[in-house]
N, C-alpha and C positions, 0 to 999 in steps of 0.2 A: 505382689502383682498376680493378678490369675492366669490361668491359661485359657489360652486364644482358642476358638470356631473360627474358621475362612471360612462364613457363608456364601459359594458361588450361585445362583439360580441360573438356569439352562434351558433356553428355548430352541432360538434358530441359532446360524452362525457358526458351522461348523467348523472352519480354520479359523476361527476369531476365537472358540473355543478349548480347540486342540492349543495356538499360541497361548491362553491366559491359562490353563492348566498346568504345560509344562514350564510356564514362568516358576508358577507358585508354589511346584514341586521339587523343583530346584532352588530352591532359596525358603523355605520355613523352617523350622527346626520340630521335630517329631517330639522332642523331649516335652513341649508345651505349648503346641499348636499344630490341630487337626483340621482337613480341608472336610468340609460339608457340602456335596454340589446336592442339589433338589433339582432332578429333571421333570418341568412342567410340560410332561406329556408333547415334548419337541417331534412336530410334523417330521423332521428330518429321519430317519432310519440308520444312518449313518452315527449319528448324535450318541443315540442308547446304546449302538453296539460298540461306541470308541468310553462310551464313560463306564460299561460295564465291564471291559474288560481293563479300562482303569482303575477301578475299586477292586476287583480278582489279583490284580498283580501290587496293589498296594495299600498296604495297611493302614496306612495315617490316613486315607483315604476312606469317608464315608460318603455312599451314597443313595439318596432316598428318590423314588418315583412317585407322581403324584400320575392316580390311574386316568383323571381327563384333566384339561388346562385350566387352570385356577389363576393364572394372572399370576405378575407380579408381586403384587402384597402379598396374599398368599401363601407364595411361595414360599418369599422373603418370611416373613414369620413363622412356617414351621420351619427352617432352615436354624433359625436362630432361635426357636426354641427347646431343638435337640439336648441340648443340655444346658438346665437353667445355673448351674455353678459356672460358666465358663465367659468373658466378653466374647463379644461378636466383633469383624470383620467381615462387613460386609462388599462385595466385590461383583461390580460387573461380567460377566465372562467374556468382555471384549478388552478387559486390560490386561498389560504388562506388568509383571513388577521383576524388579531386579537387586542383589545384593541381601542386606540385611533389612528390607525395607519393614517387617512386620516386626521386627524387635524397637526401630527406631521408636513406630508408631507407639506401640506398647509401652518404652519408656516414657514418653513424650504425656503419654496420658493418665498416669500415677504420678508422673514432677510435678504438674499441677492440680489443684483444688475445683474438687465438684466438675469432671470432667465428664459431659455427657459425647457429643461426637468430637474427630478429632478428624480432620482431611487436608492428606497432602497436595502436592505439586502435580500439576498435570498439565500434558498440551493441550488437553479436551475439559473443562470442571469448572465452567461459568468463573464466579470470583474467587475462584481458586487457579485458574490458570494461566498458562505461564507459555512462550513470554508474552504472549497480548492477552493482558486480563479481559476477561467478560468474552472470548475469543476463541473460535475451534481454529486452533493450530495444528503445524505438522510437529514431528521432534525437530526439537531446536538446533540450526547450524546443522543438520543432518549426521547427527550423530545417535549414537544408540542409546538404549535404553537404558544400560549399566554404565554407560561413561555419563550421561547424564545426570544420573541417580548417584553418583561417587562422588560428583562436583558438589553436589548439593548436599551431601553426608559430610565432604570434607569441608566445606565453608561453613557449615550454620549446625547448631545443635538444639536438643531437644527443648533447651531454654527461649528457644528463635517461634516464638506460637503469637498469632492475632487470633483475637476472639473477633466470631464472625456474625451475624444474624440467625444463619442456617450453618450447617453442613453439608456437605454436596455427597450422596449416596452411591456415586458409580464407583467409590473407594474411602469408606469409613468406618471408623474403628467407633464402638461403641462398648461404652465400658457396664458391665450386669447389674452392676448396682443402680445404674441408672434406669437401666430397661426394667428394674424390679419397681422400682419409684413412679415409671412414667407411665407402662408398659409396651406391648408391641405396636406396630404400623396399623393403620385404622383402614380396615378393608373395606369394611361397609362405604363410608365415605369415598375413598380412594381406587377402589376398583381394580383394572388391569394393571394403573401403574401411573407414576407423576404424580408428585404434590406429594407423595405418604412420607419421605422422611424428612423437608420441611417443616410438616405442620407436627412430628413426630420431635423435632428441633424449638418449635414455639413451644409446644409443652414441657418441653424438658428446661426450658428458660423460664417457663412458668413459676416451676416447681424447685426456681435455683441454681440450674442447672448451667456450665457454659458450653458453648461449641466454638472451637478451635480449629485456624487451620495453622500445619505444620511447614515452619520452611526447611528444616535437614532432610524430607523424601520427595523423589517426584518416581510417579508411576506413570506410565502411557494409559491411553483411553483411544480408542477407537470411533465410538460414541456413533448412539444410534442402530446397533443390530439388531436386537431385539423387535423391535419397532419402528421398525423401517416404514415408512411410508405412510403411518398414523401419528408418526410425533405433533404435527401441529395441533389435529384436535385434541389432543391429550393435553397437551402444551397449555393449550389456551381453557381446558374446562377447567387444568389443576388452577391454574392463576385465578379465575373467579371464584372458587370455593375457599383458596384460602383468603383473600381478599375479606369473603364475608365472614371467614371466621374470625379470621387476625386482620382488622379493618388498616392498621398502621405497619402489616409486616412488609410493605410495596415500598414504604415509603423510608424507612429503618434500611433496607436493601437500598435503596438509590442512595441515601445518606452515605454509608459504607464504602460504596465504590467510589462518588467523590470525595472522600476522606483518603480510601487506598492505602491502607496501615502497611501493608507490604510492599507499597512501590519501591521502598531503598534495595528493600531484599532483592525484587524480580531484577530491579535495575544494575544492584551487583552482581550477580549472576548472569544477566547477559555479556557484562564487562569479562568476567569470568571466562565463560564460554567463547566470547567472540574471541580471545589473546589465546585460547589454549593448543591448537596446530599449529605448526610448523608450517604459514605457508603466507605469499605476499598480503600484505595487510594495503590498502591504499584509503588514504580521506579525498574525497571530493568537497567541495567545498563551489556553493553557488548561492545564488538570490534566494529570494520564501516566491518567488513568483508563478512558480509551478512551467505551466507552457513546455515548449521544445527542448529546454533544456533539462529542466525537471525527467522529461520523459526519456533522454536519452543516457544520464543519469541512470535511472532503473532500470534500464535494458542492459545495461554495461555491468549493472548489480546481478543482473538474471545471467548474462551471456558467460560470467567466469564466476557461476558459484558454486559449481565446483573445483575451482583452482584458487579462488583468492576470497578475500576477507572484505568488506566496502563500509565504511563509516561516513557520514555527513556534515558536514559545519553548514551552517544556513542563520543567515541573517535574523534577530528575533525581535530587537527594537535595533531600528538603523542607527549604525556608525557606534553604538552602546554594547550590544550584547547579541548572543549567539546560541544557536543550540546547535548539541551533539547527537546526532542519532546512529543509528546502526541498522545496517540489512542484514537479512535472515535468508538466505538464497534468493537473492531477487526482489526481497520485499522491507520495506523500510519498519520496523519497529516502531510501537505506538511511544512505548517510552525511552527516554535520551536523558542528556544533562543541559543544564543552561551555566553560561560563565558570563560574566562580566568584563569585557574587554580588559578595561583601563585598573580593574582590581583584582582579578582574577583569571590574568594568563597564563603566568606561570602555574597555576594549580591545570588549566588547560593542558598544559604543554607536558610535564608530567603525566598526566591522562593520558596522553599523545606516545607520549615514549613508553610508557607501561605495557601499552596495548600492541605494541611491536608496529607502530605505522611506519614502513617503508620508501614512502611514494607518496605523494599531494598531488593532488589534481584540478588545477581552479576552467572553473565551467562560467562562473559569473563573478564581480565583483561589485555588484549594486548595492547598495546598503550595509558593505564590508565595511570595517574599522580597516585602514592601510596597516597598522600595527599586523594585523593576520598576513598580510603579503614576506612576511618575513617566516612565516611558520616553518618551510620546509628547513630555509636555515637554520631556523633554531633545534631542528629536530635532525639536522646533519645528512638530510635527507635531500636527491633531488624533485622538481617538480614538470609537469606540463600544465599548457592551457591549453584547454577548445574553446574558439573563437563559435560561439552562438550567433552575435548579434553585432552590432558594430558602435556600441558602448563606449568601448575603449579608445574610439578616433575622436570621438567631441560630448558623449555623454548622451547621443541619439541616438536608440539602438536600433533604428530603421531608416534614420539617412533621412527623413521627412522634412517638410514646411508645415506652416501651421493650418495649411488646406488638406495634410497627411498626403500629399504626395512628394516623391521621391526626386531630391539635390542632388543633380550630378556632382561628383569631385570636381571637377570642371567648373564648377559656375560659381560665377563671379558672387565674393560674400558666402560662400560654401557654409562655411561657419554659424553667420548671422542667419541665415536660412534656416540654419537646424535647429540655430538654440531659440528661434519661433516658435518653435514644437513643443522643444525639450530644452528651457532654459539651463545654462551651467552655473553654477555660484559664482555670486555676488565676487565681480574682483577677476574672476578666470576668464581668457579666452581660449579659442580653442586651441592655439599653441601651445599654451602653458595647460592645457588637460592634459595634451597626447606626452606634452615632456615629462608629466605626474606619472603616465600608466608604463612609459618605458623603462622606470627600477622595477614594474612587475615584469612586464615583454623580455625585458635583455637578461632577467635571471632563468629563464622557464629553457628546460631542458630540448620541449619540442612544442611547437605551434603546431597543432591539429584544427584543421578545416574542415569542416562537411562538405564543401564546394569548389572546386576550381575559379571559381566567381569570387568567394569569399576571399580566398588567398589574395586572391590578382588586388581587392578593390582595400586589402590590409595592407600589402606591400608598398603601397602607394604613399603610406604615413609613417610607414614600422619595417626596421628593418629586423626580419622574421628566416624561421628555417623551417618551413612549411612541408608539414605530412598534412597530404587531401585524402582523408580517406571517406565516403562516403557513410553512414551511420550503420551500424552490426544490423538493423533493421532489412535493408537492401538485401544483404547477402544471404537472409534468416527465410528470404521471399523468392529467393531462386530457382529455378527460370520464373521472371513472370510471365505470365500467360498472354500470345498473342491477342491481339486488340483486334476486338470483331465490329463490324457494322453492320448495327442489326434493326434501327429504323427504317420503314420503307414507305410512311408518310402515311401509312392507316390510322393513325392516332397523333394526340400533339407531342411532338419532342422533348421528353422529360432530360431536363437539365439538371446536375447536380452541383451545388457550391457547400463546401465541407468544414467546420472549425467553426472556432470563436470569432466572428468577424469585427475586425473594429473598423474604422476607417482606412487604414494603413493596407489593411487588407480587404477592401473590397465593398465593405457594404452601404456604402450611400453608391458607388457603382453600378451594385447589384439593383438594388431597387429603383435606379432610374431608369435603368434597361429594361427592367420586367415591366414599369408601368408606359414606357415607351410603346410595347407588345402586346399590349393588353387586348386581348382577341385574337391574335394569332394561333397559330396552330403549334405553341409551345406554351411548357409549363417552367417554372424556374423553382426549386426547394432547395431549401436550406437546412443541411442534417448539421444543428451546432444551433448558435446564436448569435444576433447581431449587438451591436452595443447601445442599441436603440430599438424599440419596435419598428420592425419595417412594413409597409404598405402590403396588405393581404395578397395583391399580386404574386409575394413571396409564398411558397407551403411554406411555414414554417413545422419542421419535427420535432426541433426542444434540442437540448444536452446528449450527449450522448459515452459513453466510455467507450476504452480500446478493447477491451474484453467484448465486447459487442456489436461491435461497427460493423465488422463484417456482413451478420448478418441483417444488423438495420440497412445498411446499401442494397442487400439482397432484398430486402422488401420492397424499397424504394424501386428498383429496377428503372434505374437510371438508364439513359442511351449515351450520357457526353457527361463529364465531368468538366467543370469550369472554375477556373481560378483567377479573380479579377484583382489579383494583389497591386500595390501600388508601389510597390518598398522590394529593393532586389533581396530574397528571403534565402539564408544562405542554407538552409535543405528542404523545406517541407514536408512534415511528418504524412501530413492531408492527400500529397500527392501520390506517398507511398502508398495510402489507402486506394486510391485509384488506379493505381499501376496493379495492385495484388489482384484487385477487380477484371480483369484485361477491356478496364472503360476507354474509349476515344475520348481524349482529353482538349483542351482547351488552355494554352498556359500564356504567361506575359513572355516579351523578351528582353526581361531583365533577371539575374540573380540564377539561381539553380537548378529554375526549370528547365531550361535553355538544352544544360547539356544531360539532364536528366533525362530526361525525354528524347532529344540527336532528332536521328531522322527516322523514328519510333512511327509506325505505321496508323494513320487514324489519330493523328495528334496534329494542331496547328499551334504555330508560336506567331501570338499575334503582338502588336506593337502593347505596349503596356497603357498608354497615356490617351487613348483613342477615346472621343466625345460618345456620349450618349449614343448622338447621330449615325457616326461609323458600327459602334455596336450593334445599334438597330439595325443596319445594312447586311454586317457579317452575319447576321443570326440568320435573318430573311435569305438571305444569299444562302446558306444552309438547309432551311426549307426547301428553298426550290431546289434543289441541286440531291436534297436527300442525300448530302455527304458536305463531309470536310473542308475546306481546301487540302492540294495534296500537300504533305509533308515535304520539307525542304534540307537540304544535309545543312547540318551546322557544322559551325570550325569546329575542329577536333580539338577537346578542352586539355587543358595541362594533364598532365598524368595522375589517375588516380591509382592508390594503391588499396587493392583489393586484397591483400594478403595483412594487412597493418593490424586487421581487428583478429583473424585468425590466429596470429601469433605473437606478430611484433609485440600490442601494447603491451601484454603482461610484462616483455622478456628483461626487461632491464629493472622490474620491481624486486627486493630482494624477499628471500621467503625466510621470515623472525616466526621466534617466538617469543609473544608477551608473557609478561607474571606481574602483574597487578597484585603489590602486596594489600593484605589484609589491611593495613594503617592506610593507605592509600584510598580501597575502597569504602573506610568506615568514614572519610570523613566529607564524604558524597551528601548528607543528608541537607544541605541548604542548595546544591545543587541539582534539584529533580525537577526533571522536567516531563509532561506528560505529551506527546505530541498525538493530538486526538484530532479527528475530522473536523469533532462537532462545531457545532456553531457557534459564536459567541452572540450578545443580546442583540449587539449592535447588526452584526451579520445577518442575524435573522430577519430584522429592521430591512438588512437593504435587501435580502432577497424576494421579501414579501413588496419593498418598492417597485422589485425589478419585476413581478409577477405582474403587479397592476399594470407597471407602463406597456405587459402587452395589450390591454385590452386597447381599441382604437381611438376611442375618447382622451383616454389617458395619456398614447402615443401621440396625441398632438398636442396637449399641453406641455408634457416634456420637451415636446421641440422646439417649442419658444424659451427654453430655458439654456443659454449659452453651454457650447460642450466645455468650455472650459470651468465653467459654474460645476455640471454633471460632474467632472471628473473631480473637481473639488470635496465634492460631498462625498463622492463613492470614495475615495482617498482618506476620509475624515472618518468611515463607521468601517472601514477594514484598507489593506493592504494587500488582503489576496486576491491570487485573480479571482476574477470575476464564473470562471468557467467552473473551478472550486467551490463557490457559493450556489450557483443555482443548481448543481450538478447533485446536489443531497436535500 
């Protein structure tokens, strides 16, 4: 084996630089590897004076000036042409490395035959990153850069290589004999920077060559210093150039990543990582539906990630099979495993107890195999449920008729009314559902409600031990901000209605109301979508995310927020948006609003069930009055507990630690799963339908087509929501 050059080049970046130097300084060995930084003439002042008196105090330390900026390539070639006997190590100066990271590499790339680039593990490194390939992450489970890099030394060895398309240059080992073969980076062509050691990759493939990437090292990447704020064009001229040189390297690259030769590895490795603290592990376990549950769900992943650990069970073909995923501080992991109920529990549940799960937590049971209702048992573990929806009383999870309005418990046929909606299988009534879901109800440790409403209208079927605590979102939003009224009748009254609307909640309401008003001195928008195109009377805004809504409502500059649900909703995420707003609202009185809102200043709770006609009245009544009606005190709701999310829920989780043996995780490879956004064919079909049905022509053809036809078909080209599909 030769000895190593760590070519750094050095622009901007001054503590990005200071970190990647004294990574690399602490950890190479002098005996056969010299650092080489090439300062390209860095604007900074600061830069030259910290690298000059780094190469005065340290010998292994060589360092060259280039008298004006030469770019990248450049750089990068005379760097690595310092000494033509030695491989290169070529190195961003915005990484980390840690341990013995440049010996692994060095070995790794002498084990095998004709090795031109070799690149390991990184948070930051296109299809070499880790844990969401193709993905600028953070360090994984927040851990450091040597506990991370040790996991990965101690799991996989230098024999652990997929040969890749490219090699990714912000950390690549390249061996001299190759670069004597291929030669350097092509400046001419390449310029300041982007594209040069790709096309530097195709030729070295050309010529025989392979590129490898390493799974026993990960190094940190920070990604982007250099070239802050030019990356796209550079981005986009490298991709056309090589395009026209290497007509097939675009397409070799997508091939790759849907192949993913390394998904076993990344995917054992998370397993790895997510079992290695010492601290409460919990599965959640819900629907693939996404909605209210999905999102509270995530926030419970973010709200304790620094205290606990969150894995997922989620439905993957009903009543059959399931995936496993895992959160990363808050955020769900692209890749998971997939089991087979009925063949492959046990290897599940093993999975389950390796990983140190403590604690189950069931949020939904829609498309569950009942066999999973026994998980916690099997895992010796206790469980809670949060009640979302009300699923669990007759299989309706909105209490609806087949008009989607809302059956009291009260009313005579309660039952038959619902399964209108939401029919139950062949054979069940609603007796015998709620008899079904009470081996799940009478085992759960604690019944969690978002609502005072929800409790009340559970207790009624199930006999429950009801903690209300409002969602962590509430308390995340505290104080909200008092509610102003700020229309005074110069302009028309911009109304806001929020979310996915389907029937259940509001939109054939909405738009009977709006075109009732038509000329009036109001406007009605809808930041979301309805489940039909509605009548232009509506703005429509389109999709929207949570990361943004904020300030999409701030553009909108709403005066009222209005919520014309049908179905008593046991939190509404939508409202929280309005209440963080300090918008005068508009709410039904049924379900959550009720007591969310009390007697909240600039808020009316109007009856839920009111005709077209009464609405036209309230609104115009409104108009003229240039307010409200006033707010009215509500009953004071059962007690909520505002300290539950603060502390309670973790407290009773125990804090394990997992050790997923090696046999264990080796024999994952028929179980990968990739949990990805994208689309599938069929998806894309129906989001290109749902695109057309808004134009207006289209929007009334569909509406001669029965909703139960619609949901037929949308049910037949996917399962997810719908908010999922048009939302990308």
């Amino acid at each position: 084996m030769r000895h190593v050059d760590v070519v750094i080049p050095v622009y901007a970046g001054y503590r990005e630089t200071v970190a990647c130097l004294t990574s690399v300084l602490a950890t190479v060995d002098s005996a056969w590897a010299r650092i080489v930084v090439v300062n390209d003439c860095s604007p900074d002042p600061a830069i030259t004076d910290y690298l000059r008196e780094l190469a005065r105090t340290h010998p292994a330390l060589v360092l060259l000036e280039n008298p004006e900026n030469r770019g990248f390539v450049a750089t990068a070639n005379r760097g690595m042409a310092y000494d033509a006997q030695r491989d290169v190590l070529l190195l961003n100066s915005d990484v980390e490395v840690a341990n013995d990271w440049l010996a692994r590499l060095r070995e790794a790339a002498y084990r095998h035959d004709r090795v031109a680039s070799l690149t390991p593990f990184s948070n930051n490194a296109t299809i070499c990153s880790f844990p969401n390939v193709c993905r600028d992450n953070d360090l994984p489970f927040g851990m450091s850069v040597d506990s991370v890099d040790a996991f990965f030394a101690q799991r996989f060895s230098a024999d652990d290589v997929f040969e890749v398309p490219t090699g990714v240059g912000f950390c690549m080992y390249m061996r001299r004999d190759c670069l004597l073969a291929v030669g350097d980076f092509d400046v001419a062509t390449f310029g300041r920077g982007y594209g040069e050691e790709n096309d530097w990759c195709q030729r070295a493939v050309a010529a025989g060559w392979r590129n490898l990437h390493l799974a026993n090292c990960f190094v940190y990447h920070r990604g982007g210093v250099s070239f802050a704020g030019e990356q796209s064009p550079r981005i986009q001229r490298a991709l056309q150039l090589l395009d026209r040189r290497y007509p097939d390297y675009h397409s070799r690259v997508q091939r790759f990543i849907a192949r993913d030769p390394a998904r076993l590895v990344r995917t054992q490795a998370v397993l790895g990582l997510f079992a290695a603290p010492q601290q409460p592990r919990v599965l959640l376990v819900s629907h693939k539906l996404g909605g209210g549950a999905q999102q509270h769900i995530d926030e419970l992943a973010a709200l304790y990630a620094q205290q606990a650990a969150f894995a997922q069970i989620t439905p993957a073909s009903d009543g059959e099979s399931v995936s496993l995923t895992f959160f990363d501080r808050g955020r769900r992991l692209r890749d998971g495993l997939f089991f087979r109920v009925e063949s492959q529990y046990g290897q599940l549940l093993a999975i389950l107890r390796a990983l140190g799960i403590g604690r189950v937590h069931f949020h939904h049971t829609l498309g569950l195999a009942p066999r999973l209702w026994l998980l916690a048992a099997d895992l010796g573990c206790d469980y809670d449920i949060t009640i979302h929806d009300y699923y669990l009383i007759n299989g309706n999870p909105t209490l609806t008729d087949c008009d989607a309005r809302f059956v009291g418990e009260d009313s005579a046929d309660f039952d038959a009314h619902c399964a209108g909606h939401y029919p139950l299988p062949a054979g069940v009534d609603g007796g015998q559902w709620r008899d079904n879901q009470k081996l799940l109800l009478d085992g759960a440790a604690r019944h969690i409600f978002p609502s005072a409403d929800s409790a009340r209208r559970f207790s009624r079927f199930f006999s429950v031990r009801p903690v209300i605590a409002w969602h962590p979102d509430y308390a995340a939003s505290q104080p909200y901000p008092q509610p102003q009224w700020r229309w005074s009748g110069d302009r028309p009254l911009r109304v806001l209605v929020m979310g996915a609307l389907s029937r259940e909640k509001g939109a054939d309401v909405l738009e009977s109301v709006a075109l009732s008003l038509r000329g009036a001195r109001i406007e009605f928008h809808l930041l979301g979508y309805a489940y039909r195109a509605l009548d232009d009377c509506v703005i429509a805004h389109g999709p929207y995310d949570n990361e943004r809504v904020h300030r999409l409502v701030e553009g909108i500059g709403p005066d009222i927020a209005w919520f014309p649900a049908l179905w008593p909703e046991t939190y509404s995420y939508t409202l929280s948006i309005a209440l963080h707003n300090g918008l005068p609202v508009v709410v039904p009185d049924i379900g959550a609003f009720v007591e969310r809102v009390g007697a909240r200043a600039h808020s009316a709770v109007v009856r839920w069930d009111q005709s077209t006609a009464q609405w036209r009245a309230f609104w115009l009544g409104v108009l003229d009055a240039c307010a409200l009606p006033a707010a009215t005190a509500a009953d004071a709701p059962q007690a909520i507990d505002s300290s539950f999310y603060a502390g309670d829920y973790l407290r009773p989780c125990p804090a394990l630690r997992g050790d997923p043996a090696a046999a264990v995780l080796e024999q994952l490879g028929a179980n990968l799963y990739a949990h990805s956004g994208e689309l599938s064919r069929a998806e894309r079909l129906l989001s290109r339908m749902w695109s057309l049905s808004r134009h207006p022509v289209a929007a009334r053809l569909v509406s001669l087509i029965p909703f139960k036809m619609q949901q037929a078909i949308k049910r037949r080209l996917s399962r997810r929501p719908m908010h999922d599909i048009v939302g990308q």
